[in-house]
C-alpha positions in Angstrom: -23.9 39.0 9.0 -22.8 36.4 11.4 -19.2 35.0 11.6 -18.9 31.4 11.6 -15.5 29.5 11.8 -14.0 28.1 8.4 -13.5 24.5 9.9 -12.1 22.1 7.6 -13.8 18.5 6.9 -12.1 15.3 6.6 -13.1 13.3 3.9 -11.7 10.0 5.0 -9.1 9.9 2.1 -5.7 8.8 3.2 -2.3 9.9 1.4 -1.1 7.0 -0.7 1.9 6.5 1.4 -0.1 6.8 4.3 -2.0 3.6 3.3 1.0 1.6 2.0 2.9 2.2 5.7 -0.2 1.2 7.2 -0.4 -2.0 4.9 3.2 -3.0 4.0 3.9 -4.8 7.6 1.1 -6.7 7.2 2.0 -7.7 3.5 5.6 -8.7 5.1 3.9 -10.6 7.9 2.1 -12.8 5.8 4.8 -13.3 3.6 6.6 -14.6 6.6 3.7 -16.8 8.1 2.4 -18.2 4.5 6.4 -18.3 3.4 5.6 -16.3 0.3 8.9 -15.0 -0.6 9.6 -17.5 -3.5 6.2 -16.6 -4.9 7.3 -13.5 -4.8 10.3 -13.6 -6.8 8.7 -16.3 -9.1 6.0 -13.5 -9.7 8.9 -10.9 -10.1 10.7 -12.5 -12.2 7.7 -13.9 -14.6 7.0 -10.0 -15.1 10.4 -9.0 -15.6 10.7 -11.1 -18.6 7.2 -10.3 -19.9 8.5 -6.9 -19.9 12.0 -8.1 -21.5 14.2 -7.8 -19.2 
């Protein structure tokens, strides 16, 4: 019986906070070029009193 290497595969997956450090500077860039921030906080706000608080 032949040996053969175990080699392990990539599957192209990344970890979760692999792909949110890889997309938040972006997300902060364009909140900075488009001026975003008061979106933002509208947005954050709307939900936390959807949520009641």
């Amino acid at each position: 019986m032949a040996h053969t290497a175990h080699r392990t595969r990539r599957t192209g997956r990344r970890h979760p906070l692999v792909a949110t450090a890889m997309a938040l500077p972006l997300a902060v860039l364009l909140l900075v070029v488009f001026d975003g921030w008061e979106t933002v906080a509208t947005q954050a706000s709307s939900v936390g009193v959807m949520l009641g608080r």
